[in-house]
C-alpha positions in Angstrom: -27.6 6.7 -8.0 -29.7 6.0 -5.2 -32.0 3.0 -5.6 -35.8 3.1 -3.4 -36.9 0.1 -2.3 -39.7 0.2 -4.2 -37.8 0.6 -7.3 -35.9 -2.5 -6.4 -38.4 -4.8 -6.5 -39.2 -4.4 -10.3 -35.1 -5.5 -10.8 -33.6 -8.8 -10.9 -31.2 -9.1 -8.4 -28.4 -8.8 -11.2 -29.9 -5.9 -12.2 -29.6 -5.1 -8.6 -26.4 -5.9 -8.2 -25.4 -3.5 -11.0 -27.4 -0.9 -9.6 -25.4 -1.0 -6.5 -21.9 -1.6 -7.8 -22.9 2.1 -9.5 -23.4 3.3 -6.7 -20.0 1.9 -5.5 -18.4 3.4 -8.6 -20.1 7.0 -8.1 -19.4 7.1 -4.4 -15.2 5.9 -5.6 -15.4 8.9 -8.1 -16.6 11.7 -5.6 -14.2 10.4 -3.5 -11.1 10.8 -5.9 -10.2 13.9 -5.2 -9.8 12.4 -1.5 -6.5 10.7 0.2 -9.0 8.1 1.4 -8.5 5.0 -0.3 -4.9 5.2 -1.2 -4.2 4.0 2.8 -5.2 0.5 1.4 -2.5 1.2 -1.1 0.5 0.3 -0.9 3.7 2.6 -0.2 1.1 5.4 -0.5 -0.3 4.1 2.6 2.9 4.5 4.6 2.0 8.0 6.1 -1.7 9.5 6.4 -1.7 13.0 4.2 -5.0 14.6 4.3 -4.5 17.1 1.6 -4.3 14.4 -1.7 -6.6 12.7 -4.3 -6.9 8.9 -5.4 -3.8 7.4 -6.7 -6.0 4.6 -8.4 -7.8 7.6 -10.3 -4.5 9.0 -11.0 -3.2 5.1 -12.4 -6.1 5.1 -14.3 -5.7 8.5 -16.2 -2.2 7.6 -16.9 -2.6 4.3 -18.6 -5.7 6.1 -20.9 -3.1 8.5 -22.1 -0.2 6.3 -22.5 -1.9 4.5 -24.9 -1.6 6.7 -27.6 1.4 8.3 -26.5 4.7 8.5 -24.5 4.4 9.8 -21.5 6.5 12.0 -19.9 4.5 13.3 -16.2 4.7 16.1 -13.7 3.0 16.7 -10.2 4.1 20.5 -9.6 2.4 20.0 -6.3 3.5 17.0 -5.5 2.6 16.6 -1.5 3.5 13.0 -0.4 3.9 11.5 -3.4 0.7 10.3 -4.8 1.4 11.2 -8.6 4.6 9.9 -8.5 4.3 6.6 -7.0 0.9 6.1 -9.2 3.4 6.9 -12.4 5.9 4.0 -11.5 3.3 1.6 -10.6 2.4 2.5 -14.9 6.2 2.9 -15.5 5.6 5.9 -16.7 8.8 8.7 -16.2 7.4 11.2 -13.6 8.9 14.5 -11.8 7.6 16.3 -8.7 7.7 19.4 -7.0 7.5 20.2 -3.2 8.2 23.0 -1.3 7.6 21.8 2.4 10.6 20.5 3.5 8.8 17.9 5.8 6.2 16.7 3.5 8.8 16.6 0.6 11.3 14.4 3.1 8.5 12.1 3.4 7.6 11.9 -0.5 11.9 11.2 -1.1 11.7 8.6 1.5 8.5 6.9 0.1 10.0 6.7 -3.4 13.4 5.0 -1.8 11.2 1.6 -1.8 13.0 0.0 -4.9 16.3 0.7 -3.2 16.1 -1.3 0.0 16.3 -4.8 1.0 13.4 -5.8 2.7 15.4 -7.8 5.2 17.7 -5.3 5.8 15.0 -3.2 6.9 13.4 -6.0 8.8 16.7 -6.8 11.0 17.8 -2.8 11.3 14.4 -2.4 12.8 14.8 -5.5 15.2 18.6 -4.0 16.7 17.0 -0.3 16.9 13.9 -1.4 18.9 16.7 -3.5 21.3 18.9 -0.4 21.9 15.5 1.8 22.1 14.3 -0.8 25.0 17.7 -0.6 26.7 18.4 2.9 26.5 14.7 3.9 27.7 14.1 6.3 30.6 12.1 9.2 31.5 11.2 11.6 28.8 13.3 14.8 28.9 10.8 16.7 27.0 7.5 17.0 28.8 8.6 20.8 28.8 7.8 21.3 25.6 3.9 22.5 25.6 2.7 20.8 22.4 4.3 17.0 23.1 3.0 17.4 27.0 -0.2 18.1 25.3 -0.2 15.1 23.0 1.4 12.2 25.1 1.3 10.7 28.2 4.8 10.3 29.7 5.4 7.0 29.1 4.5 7.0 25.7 6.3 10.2 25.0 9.8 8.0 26.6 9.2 5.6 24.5 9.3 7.6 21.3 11.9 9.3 22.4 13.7 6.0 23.2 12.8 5.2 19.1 14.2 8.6 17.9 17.3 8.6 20.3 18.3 5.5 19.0 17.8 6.4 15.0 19.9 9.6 16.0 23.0 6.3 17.0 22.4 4.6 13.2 25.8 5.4 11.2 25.2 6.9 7.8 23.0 10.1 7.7 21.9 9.5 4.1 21.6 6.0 4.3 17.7 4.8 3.0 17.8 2.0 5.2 17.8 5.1 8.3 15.8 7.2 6.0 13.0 4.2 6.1 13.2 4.0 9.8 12.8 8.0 10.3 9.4 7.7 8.3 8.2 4.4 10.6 8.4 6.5 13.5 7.4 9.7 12.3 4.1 7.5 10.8 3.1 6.5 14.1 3.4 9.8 16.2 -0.1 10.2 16.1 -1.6 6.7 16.7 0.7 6.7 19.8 -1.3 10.7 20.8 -3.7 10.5 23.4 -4.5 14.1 20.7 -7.0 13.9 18.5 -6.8 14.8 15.1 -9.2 17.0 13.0 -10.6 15.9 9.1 -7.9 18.4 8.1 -4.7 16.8 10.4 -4.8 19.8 12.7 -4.3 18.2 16.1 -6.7 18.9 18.8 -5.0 18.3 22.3 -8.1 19.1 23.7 -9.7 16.2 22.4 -8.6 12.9 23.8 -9.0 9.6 22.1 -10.1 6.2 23.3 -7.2 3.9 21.3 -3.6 5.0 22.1 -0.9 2.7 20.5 2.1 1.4 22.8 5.0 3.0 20.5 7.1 -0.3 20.5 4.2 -1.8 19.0 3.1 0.5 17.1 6.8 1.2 15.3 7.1 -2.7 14.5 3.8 -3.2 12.8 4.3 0.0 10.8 8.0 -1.9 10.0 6.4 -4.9 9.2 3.8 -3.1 6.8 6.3 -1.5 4.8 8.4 -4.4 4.6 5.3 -6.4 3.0 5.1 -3.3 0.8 8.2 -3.4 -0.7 8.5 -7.3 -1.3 5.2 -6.7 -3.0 6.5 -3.7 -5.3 9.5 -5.3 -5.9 8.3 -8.2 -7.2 5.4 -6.3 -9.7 8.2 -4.5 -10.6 7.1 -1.1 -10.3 9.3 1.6 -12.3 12.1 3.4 -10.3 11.6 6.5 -12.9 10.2 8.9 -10.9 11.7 11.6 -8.2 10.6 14.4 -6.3 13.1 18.0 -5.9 12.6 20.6 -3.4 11.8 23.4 -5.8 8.4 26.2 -5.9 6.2 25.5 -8.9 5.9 29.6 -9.6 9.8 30.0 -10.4 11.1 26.2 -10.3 14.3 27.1 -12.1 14.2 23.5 -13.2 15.0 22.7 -17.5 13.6 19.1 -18.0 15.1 16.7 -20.4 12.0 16.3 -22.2 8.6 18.9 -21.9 6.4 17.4 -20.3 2.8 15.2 -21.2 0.6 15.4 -19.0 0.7 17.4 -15.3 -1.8 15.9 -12.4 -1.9 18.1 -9.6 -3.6 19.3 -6.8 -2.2 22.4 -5.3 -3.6 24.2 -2.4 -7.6 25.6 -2.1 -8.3 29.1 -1.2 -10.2 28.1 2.0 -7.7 29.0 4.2 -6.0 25.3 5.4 -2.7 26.0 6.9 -0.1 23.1 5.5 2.4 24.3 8.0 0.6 24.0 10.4 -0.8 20.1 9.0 2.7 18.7 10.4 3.2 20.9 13.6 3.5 17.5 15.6 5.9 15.8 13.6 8.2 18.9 13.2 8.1 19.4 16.6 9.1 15.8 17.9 11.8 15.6 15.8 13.1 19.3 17.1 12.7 20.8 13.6 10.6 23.8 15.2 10.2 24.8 19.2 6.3 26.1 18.5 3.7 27.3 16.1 5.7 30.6 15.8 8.3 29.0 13.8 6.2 27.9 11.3 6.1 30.6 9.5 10.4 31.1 8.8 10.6 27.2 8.9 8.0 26.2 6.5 5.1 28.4 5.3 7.1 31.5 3.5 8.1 28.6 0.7 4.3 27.8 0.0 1.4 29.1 -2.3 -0.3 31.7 0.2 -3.5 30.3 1.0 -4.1 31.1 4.5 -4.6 34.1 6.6 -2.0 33.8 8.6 0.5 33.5 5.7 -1.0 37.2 4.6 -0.7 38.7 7.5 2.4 37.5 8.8 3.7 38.9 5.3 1.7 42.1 5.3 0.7 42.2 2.2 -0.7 45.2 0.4 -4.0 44.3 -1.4 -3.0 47.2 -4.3 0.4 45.8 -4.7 -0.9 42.6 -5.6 -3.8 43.3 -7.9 -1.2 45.8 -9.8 0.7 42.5 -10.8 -0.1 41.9 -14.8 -0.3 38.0 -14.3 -3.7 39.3 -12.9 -5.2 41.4 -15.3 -7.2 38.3 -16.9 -9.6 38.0 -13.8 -8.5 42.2 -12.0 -12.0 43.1 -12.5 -14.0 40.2 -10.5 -11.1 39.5 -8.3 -10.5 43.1 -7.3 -14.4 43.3 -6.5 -13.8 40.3 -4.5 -11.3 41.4 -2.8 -12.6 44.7 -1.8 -15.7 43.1 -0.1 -13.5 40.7 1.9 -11.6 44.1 3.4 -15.0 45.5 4.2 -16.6 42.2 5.6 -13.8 41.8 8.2 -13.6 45.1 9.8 -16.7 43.5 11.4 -15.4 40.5 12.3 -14.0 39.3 15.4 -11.0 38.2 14.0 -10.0 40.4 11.5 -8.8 37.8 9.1 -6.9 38.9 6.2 -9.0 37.1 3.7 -8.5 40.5 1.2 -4.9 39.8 0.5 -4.5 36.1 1.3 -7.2 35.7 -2.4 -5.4 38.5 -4.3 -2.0 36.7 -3.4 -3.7 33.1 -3.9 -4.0 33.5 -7.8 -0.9 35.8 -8.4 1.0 32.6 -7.0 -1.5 30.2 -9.3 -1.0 32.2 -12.4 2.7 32.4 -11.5 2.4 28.6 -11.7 0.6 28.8 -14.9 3.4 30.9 -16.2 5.9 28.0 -15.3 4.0 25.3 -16.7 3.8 26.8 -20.3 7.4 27.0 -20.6 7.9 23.5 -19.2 4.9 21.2 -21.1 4.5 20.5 -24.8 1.9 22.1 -26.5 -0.3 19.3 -27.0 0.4 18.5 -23.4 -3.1 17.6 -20.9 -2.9 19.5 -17.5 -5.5 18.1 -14.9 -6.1 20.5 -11.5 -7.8 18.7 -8.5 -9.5 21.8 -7.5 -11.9 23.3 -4.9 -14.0 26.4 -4.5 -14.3 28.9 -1.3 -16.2 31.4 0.4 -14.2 33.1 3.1 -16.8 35.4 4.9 -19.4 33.9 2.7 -17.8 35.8 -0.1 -17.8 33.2 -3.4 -14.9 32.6 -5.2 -15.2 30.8 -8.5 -12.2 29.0 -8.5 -11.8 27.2 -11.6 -13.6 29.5 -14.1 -10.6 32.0 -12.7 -7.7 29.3 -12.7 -8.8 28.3 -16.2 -8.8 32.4 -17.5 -5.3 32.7 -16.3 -3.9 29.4 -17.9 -5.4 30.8 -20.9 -3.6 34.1 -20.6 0.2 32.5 -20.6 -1.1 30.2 -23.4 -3.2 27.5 -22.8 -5.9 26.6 -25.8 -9.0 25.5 -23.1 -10.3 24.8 -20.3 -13.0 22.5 -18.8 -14.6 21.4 -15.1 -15.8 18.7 -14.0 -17.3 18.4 -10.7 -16.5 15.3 -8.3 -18.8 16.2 -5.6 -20.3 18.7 -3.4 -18.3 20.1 -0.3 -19.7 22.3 2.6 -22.9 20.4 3.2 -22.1 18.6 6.8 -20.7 20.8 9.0 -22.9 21.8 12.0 -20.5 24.8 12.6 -19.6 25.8 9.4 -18.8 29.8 9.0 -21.5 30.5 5.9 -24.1 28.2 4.0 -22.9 28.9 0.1 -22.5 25.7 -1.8 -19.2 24.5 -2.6 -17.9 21.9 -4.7 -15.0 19.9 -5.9 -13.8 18.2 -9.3 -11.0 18.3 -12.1 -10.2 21.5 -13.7 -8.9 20.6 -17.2 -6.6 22.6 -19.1 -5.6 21.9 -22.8 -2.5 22.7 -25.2 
């Protein structure tokens, strides 16, 4: 609600002040569906995720349906760790799923918090930053084209000074280690000269004005997750909850108990590489040599979303639409599909946009498919979900999600939209409206 001036001066200011705490509430709700306020959160805010929703949103869902009921939660999707860590906070038993291997690390090493002594932490961080500070000389690594990019040389020693000495702690699986591998992978990009676009790509080109000095930088981020778990220790957050490296369309995973209630946000047709999202990271820590890897090291285990998943798989466009998961939505997605071939034959780059959709919902209703046999069937499944318009070709995302949950055997489905997206960017690639909100799926 947006409140005129003139409008203003026929309230009292109470009635004011309710007016704008609306406002506050409205602008919190469109923003839900957003990793922004969940970095004044603790835990949550120990490593910057773009691609998330509001973990205070997700609290808030799970203590309305645990009134009635027991829950028992899952986040197929389960990126950093948002669902998870929002279930302990409730105490509320929750599972995850990941498939990257870096972003799943992180999520395992977040939920290690009830396991570590604070102090422990504290002093292990002290010795490391001593042997770091002794050890340090010029990087050995300005080779590598990315971190030349990124750092100046004496920031890139000093990281490397950090990582060489984590490398020297004893036990490998250790979460005291584990804790200090996420400090320093946390502050890789506050210590970039690189900037870094809405979407986490980084952009070299684009230089910043605020560099950290990485010593510093690593014992604030120490001394913030220190404060973090003395504060979740002493609420008493659960410790049920735990993430597995599995793929939400064949999980091969048999629960204990089906589950409640499933919050999840899984990947938007728009073409957003996630491999790509933690290039940096992977890199510094030597877990790929360049953007080529990406594809072998990390983006063959996730739901196809972007064009150059597609084509580095060469899919065939008939292939996919021949798959019977898709016969609910063959017709309009076919039609879809077909336009998208045409359109980028007269495109500069070519993009593979045709099989990148077809494959897109064939993974989704694969999904689907999973998450019948694995929730009750009174069970509540809520999708944080987003349109598209590769090409300026419209894809209506949640009316074709919700027809392919109803096909494995799902009751309903509802949307309800959070906001509008597409509306600010100067270079954006078409003009068609766009929105996101919370596809609900019942039974």
């Amino acid at each position: 609600m947006i409140i005129s001036s003139h409008s203003q001066l026929n309230l009292f200011p109470t009635e004011v002040a309710n007016n704008q705490a609306l406002t506050s509430v409205q602008l919190k709700t469109a923003r839900s569906g957003t990793f922004t306020d969940n970095m004044k959160l603790p835990i949550h805010r120990w490593f910057r995720y773009s691609a998330g929703f509001s973990a205070d949103w997700v609290k808030q869902l799970i203590e309305h349906k645990s009134k009635t009921r027991h829950l028992n939660l899952l986040d197929p999707f389960a990126g950093c760790g948002t669902t998870l860590l929002a279930a302990q906070a409730s105490q509320v038993s929750c599972t995850g799923f990941e498939t990257h291997p870096f972003v799943y690390k992180i999520a395992h090493v977040k939920l290690l918090y009830w396991r570590i002594e604070a102090s422990v932490l504290w002093q292990t961080s002290e010795k490391l930053i001593e042997l770091a500070k002794k050890q340090l000389k010029p990087t050995q690594r300005l080779h590598i084209p990315l971190l030349n990019k990124c750092y100046t040389p004496e920031n890139l020693a000093k990281l490397d000074a950090l990582r060489n000495a984590y490398f020297e702690l004893s036990q490998n699986d250790d979460p005291i280690k584990e804790m200090i591998w996420l400090a320093i992978t946390a502050i890789l990009r506050s210590c970039s000269t690189a900037g870094t676009a809405q979407w986490q790509y980084v952009l070299p080109n684009k230089k910043k004005a605020k560099v950290l000095e990485p010593f510093i930088a690593f014992q604030e981020k120490i001394a913030l997750m220190v404060s973090d778990i003395v504060y979740v220790q002493q609420n008493q957050w659960g410790k049920n909850a735990s993430v597995l490296l599995k793929d939400a369309r064949q999980p091969q995973f048999e629960p204990t108990e089906l589950f409640d209630l499933v919050i999840t946000s899984p990947p938007y047709p728009n073409n957003y590489d996630y491999a790509d999202a933690t290039r940096l990271e992977m890199t510094f820590w030597g877990e790929i040599s360049g953007w080529k890897d990406l594809q072998t090291t990390v983006r063959q285990y996730l739901i196809r979303s972007c064009s150059q998943h597609s084509a580095a798989e060469r899919l065939e466009l008939d292939k996919i639409l021949q798959d019977q998961i898709l016969q609910p939505i063959k017709a309009e997605l076919s039609n879809a599909c077909q336009t998208l071939a045409e359109i980028r034959l007269t495109k500069g780059g070519k993009k593979t946009y045709h099989t990148m959709v077809a494959a897109y919902f064939q993974d989704l209703g694969k999904v689907f498919y999973s998450l019948r046999t694995l929730c009750k069937a009174d069970s509540t499944l809520c999708f944080v979900i987003g349109d598209a318009a590769p090409y300026g070709v419209y894809l209506p995302v949640e009316k074709w999600l919700g027809q392919l949950a109803l096909a494995v055997g799902f009751k309903s489905f509802s949307f309800e939209k959070l906001r509008d997206r597409n509306t600010k960017w100067k270079n954006r690639k078409h003009t068609v409206p766009l929105h996101e909100g919370r596809l609900w799926i019942e039974g």
